[in-house]
Structures are given as structure tokens and as C-alpha cells.
C-alpha positions as a printed Julia matrix, in Angstrom:
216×3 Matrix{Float64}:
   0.0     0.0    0.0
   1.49    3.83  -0.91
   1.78    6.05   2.2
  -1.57    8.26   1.27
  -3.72    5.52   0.75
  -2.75    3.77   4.5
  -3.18    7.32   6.26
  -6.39    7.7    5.31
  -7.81    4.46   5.59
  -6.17    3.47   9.24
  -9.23    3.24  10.85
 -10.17    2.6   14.5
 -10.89   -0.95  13.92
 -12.98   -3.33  16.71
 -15.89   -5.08  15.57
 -13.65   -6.49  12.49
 -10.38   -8.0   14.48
  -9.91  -11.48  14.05
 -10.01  -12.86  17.21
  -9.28  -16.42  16.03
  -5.87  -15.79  14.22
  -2.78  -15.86  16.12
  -0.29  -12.84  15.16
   3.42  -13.25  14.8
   5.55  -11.77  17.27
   8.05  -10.8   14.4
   5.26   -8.42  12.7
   4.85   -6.47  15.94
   8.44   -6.47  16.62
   8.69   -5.06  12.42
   6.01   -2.58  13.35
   7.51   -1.58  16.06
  11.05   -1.54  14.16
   9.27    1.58  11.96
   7.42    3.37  15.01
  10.73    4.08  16.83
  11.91    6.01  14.02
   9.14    8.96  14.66
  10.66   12.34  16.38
  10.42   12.75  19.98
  10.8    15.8   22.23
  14.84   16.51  22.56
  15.01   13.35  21.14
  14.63   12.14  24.54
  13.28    8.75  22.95
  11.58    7.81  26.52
   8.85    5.5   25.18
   8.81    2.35  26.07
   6.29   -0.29  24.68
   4.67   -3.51  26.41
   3.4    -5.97  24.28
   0.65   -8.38  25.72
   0.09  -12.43  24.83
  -0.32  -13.72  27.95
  -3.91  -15.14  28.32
  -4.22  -14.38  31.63
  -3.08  -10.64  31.87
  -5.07  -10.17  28.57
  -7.97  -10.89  30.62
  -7.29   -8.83  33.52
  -6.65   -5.87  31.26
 -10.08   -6.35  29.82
 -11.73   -6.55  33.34
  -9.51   -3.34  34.09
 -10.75   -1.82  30.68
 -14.21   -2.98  30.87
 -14.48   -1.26  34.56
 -12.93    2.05  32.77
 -15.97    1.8   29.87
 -18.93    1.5   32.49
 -17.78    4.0   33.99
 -17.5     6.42  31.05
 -20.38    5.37  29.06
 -22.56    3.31  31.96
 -25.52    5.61  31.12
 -25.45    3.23  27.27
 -26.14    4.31  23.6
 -28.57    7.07  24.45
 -25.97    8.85  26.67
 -23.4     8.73  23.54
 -26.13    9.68  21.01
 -27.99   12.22  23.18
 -24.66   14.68  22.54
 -24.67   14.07  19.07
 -26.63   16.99  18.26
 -28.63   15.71  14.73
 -29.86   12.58  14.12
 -27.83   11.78  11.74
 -24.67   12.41  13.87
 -26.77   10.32  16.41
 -27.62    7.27  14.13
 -23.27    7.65  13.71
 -22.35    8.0   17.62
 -25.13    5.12  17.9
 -22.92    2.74  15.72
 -19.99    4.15  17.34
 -21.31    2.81  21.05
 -21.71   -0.51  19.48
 -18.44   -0.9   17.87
 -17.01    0.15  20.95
 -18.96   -2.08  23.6
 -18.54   -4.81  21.21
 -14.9    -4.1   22.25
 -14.89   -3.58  25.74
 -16.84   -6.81  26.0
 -14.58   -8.6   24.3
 -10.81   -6.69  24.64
  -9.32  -10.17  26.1
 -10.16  -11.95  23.14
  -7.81   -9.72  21.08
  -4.85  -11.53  20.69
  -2.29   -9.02  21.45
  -2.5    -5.67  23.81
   0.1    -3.41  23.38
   0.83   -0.72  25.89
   2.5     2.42  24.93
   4.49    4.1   27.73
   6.5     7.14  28.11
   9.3     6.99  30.85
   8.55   10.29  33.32
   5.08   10.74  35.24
   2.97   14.01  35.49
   2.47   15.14  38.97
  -1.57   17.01  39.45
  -0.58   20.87  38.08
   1.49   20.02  35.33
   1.47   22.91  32.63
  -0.32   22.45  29.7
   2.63   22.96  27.93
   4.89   20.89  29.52
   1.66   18.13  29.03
   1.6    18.35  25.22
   5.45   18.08  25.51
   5.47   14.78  27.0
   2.58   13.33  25.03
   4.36   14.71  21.63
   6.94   12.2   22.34
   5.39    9.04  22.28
   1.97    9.51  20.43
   3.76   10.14  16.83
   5.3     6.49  17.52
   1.82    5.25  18.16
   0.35    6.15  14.99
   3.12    4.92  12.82
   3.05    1.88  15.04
  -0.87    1.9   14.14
  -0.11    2.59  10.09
   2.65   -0.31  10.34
   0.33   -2.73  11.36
  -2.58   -1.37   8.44
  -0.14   -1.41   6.05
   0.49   -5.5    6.92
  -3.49   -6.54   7.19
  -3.85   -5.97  10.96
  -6.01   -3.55  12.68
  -5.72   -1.52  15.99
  -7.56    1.11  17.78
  -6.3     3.66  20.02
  -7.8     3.25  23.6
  -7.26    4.95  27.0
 -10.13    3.6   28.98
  -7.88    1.14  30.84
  -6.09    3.89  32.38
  -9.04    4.24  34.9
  -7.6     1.09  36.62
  -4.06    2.0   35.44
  -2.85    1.48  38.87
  -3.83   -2.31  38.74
  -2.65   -2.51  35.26
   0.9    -1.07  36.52
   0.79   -3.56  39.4
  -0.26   -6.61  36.81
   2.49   -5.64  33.86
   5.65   -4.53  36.46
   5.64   -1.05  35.24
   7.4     1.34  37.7
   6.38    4.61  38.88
   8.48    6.0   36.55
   6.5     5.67  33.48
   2.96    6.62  32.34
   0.68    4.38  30.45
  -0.81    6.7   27.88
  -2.88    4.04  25.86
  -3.52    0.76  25.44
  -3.73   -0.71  21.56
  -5.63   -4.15  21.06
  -4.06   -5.44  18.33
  -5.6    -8.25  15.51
  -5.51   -9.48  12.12
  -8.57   -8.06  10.16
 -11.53   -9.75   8.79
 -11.25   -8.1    5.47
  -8.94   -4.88   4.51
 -10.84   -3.1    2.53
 -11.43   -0.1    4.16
 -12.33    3.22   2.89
 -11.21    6.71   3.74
 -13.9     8.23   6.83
 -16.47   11.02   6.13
 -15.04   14.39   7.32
 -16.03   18.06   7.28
 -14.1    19.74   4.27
 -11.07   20.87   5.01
 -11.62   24.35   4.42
 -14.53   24.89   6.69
 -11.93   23.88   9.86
  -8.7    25.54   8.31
  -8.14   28.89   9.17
  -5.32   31.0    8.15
  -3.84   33.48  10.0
  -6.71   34.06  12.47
  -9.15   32.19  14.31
 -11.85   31.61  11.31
 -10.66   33.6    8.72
 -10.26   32.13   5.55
  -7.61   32.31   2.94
């Protein structure tokens, strides 16, 4: 596949991950090869990745994930499509909930999790700044990490819901204080690959140019 036509069809993928098919250590370890070769803050190069197999952990990290989803979204499809504001971005958010319970129900199924990390916790009062600093350095390695595996027939979806529990998730995978969880990334072969570039608001009605909505 040519670079434009995996950006734009890298989808968050849930209800289509083969849950049956086993998946190669060496292609995660290849994907991974090409995700540690995105820029990081002063090259710091801090990330650090967990990769999941295990059975058992892979089902604790769903309970932990699962516990993070009824929390968020306990109030069910209405609560997601009641913000939606038409009802055709309703019937969307609607499908949206599905996919997405669909994969909190069945996370440990997913043959691999992988858990990005990024050595150096925030403390409560962090600057915003200094925030979007930290995150800049290991979400661009996510995404290629995420385009690797598209580009290879396997499907991901970022996810952060486990982070609700992340304290049990550090205690269950040995990470240290040291290092923040920022996602967790069930990872699958595909049932299928075709698929298709997303609907999105054009470009130029959310591009402004050299003030806040003003046009070229």
C-alpha cells in the first residue's frame, strides 16, 4: 500500500479483528522496528512499549478496561447519542457505542494488547505545555506503530479507557512509577482490509489562516 492511501484508511478498527488468528511476534516487533523512528521531544526517545500475549493478563486488562468503559459510558447508547446533536450524527455515535462495547466486551479476546508508555510521570498541576510536551513524544510512535500494522493486514484502535484502573494494570504488567501508560492498543488481524477513507467536514470549513476563522 502507498503512504496516502494507509493514512487515510487506518481506521479505529474493533468489531472487524480477528479474534481467532494468532499474530506473529516478528510483525509487531517489524512494526515496532518503523514506530521508533518517529521524532520525539529533545530526542529524549523515553517511550517504552509492552506488548501483551499472555492469556491471563489479557484478561485482567479487559476486566480493568471494561471497569474504565462502564464508567464512562454506563448511562449506554442514548448517553453517547444524546450529545450528538442531529440525528444523523446520532444514528453515527449510535454505531460508534456498538463498535465500541462490542470491544470492551470482548478486549481479552484480542490476541495481542500493546501498551505504549512514556518513561517520566505528570504530577496534578502540570502545565499544559509541559503536558503536550510529554505526550508529543510518544503519540507520533503510536500512529506509525498503528499505520505499520494497516499497512500488513492488521487492525488496531487507540484506547485509553484502561487507564481508569491503570494502577492495577501497573501492578499486573511490572511497570514502575516512573513511566505513564498513555494508551492501550488491542491489536488483531482483520476480517477483510478493505477499508475506505472516513467522512469528514471539508477541510476548508476547519482551516483557518492566520486568524481564528478567517479564511484564505
Amino acid at each position: 500500500m502507498d503512504f496516502d492511501h494507509v493514512a487515510t484508511t487506518t481506521r479505529a478498527v474493533r468489531k472487524r479483528l480477528d479474534l481467532d488468528r494468532p499474530v506473529e511476534p516478528e510483525v509487531i516487533q517489524d512494526c515496532l522496528d518503523i514506530a521508533i523512528q518517529a521524532p520525539t521531544g529533545g530526542n529524549g526517545q523515553g517511550w517504552r512499549f509492552i506488548v501483551v500475549t499472555d492469556p491471563e493478563k489479557r484478561a485482567k486488562l479487559g476486566e480493568f478496561y471494561l471497569s474504565g468503559w462502564q464508567a464512562a459510558y454506563g448511562g449506554g447508547r442514548e448517553q453517547m447519542a444524546a450529545s450528538a446533536g442531529s440525528p444523523e450524527r446520532a444514528a453515527q455515535q449510535g454505531r460508534v457505542y456498538d463498535s465500541a462495547d462490542y470491544l470492551a466486551n470482548n478486549l481479552a479476546k484480542v490476541p495481542v494488547h500493546v501498551i505504549p508508555c512514556i518513561m517520566g510521570n505528570l504530577g496534578d498541576g502540570t502545565p499544559m505545555w509541559m503536558a503536550a510536551s510529554h505526550l508529543a513524544s510518544i503519540i507520533p510512535a503510536v500512529w506509525s506503530f498503528q499505520m505499520a500494522l494497516r499497512s500488513r493486514g492488521l487492525g488496531s484502535s487507540y484506547t485509553t479507557l484502561h487507564l481508569v484502573r491503570k494502577d492495577d494494570a501497573a501492578a499486573l504488567l511490572g511497570i514502575p512509577d516512573t513511566a505513564m501508560q498513555v494508551a492501550l492498543i488491542p491489536v488483531a488481524y482483520t476480517k477483510g482490509t478493505d477499508f475506505k477513507p472516513a467522512t469528514r467536514r471539508p477541510v476548508s470549513e476547519i482551516t483557518y489562516w492566520d486568524n481564528w476563522k478567517a479564511s484564505r
